[in-house]
C-alpha positions as CSV (number, residue, x, y, z in Angstrom):
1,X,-20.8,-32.0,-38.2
2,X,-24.3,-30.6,-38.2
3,X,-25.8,-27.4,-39.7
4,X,-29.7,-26.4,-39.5
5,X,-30.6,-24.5,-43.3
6,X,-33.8,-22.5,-43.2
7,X,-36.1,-23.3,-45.9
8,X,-35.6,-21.9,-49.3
9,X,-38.2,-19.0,-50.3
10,X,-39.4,-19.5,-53.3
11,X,-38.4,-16.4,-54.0
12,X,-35.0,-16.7,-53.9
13,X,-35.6,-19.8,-56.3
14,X,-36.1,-17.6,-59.2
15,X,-33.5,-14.6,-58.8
16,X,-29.8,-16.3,-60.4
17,X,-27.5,-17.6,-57.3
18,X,-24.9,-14.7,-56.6
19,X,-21.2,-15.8,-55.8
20,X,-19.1,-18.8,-57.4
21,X,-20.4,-21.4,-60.5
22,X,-19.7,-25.1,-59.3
23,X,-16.5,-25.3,-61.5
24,X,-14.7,-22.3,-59.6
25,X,-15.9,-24.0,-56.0
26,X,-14.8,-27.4,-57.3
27,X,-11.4,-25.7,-58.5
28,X,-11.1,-24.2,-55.3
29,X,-11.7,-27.8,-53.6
30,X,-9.4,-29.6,-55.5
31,X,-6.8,-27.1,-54.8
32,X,-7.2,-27.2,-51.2
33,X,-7.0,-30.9,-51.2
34,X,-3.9,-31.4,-53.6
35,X,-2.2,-28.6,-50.5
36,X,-3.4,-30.8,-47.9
37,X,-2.3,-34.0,-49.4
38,X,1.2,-32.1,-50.3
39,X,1.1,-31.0,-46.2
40,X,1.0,-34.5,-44.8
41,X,3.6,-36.5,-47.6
42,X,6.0,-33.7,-46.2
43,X,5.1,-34.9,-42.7
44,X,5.7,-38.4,-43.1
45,X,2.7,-39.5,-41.9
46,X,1.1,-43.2,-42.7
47,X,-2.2,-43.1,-44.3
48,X,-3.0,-39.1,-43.6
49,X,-3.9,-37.4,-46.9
50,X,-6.2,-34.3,-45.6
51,X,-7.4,-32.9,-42.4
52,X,-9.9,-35.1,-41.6
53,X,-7.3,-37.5,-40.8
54,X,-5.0,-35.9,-38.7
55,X,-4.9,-36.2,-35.2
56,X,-2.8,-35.8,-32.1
57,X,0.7,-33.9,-32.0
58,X,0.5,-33.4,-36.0
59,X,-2.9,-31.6,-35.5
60,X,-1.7,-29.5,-33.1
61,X,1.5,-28.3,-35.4
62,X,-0.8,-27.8,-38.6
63,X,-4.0,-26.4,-37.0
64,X,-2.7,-23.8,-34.6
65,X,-4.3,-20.8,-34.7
66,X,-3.1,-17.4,-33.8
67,X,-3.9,-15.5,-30.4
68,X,-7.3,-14.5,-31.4
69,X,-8.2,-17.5,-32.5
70,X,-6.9,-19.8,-30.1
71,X,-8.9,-17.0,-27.6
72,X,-12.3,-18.1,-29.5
73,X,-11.9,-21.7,-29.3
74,X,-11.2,-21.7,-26.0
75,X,-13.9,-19.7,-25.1
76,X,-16.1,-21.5,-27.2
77,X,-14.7,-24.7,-25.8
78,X,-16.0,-23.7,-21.8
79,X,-19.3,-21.9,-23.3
80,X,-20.1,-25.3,-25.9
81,X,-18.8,-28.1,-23.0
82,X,-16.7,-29.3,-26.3
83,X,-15.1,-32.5,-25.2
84,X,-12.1,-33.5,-27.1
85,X,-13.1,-34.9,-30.0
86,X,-15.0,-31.6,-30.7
87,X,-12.2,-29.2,-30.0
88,X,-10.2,-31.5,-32.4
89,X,-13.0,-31.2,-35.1
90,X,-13.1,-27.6,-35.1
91,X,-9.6,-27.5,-35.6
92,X,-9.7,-29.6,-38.5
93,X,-12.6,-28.2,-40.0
94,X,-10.9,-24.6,-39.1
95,X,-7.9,-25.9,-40.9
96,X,-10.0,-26.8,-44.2
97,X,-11.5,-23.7,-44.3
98,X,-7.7,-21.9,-44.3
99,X,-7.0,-24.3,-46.8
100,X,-10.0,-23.4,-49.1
101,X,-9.3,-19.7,-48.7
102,X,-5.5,-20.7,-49.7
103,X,-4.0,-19.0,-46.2
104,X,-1.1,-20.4,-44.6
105,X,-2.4,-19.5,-41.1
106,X,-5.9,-20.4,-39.0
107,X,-7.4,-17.0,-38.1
108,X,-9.9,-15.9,-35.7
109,X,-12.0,-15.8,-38.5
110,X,-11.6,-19.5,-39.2
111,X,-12.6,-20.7,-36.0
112,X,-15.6,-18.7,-35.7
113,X,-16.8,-20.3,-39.0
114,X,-16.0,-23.6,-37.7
115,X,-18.2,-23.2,-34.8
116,X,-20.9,-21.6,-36.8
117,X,-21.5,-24.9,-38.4
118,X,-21.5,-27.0,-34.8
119,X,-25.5,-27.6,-34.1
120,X,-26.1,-27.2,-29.9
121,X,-26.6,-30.4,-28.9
122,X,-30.7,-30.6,-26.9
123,X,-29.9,-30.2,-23.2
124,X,-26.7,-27.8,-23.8
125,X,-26.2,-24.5,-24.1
């Protein structure tokens, strides 16, 4: 996964960050991970402890989203030429992003994020 960052104006080095410390994003991390681990022991699955691990059928079951969403990826998926392994990874990454916000369900919402950090390939559109 790829995402371009504009440079930093020095500006906005000097005002105070607003949003979360490092310990409450950390908290929130760990959390989301400890669910994901929880998740896959319940599935039975060998050697799967988050989302970046899952694939196939199990994907699928934990990284549905709902009809808005799986409208976006689809769309996406034509507009972006995602092959497999990318429609997969936006799942997954989709799936995280539930997990961070502590939601049961992918959203729209979720997806969209997940493409907004996909970088367009040169050549594609």
């Amino acid at each position: 996964m790829h995402g371009d960052v504009p440079a930093v104006d020095p500006l906005d080095l000097a005002t105070p960050p607003p949003g979360e410390d490092s310990a409450t994003v950390a908290a929130r991390v760990a959390a989301a991970r400890s669910v994901q681990r929880e998740r896959y022991e319940a599935m039975t699955l060998d050697n799967v402890t988050c989302n970046a691990q899952v694939d196939g059928e199990a994907l699928e079951e934990v990284a549905s989203p709902d009809y808005d969403g799986r409208t976006l990826l689809t769309q996406a998926a034509e507009k972006m030429h995602l092959s497999a392994r990318g429609y997969h990874r936006i799942l997954r990454v989709a799936r995280t992003l539930a997990d961070l916000e502590g939601v049961a369900d992918i959203k729209r919402l979720h997806i969209a994020e997940a493409l907004s950090f996909r970088r367009i390939a040169p050549g594609r559109s």
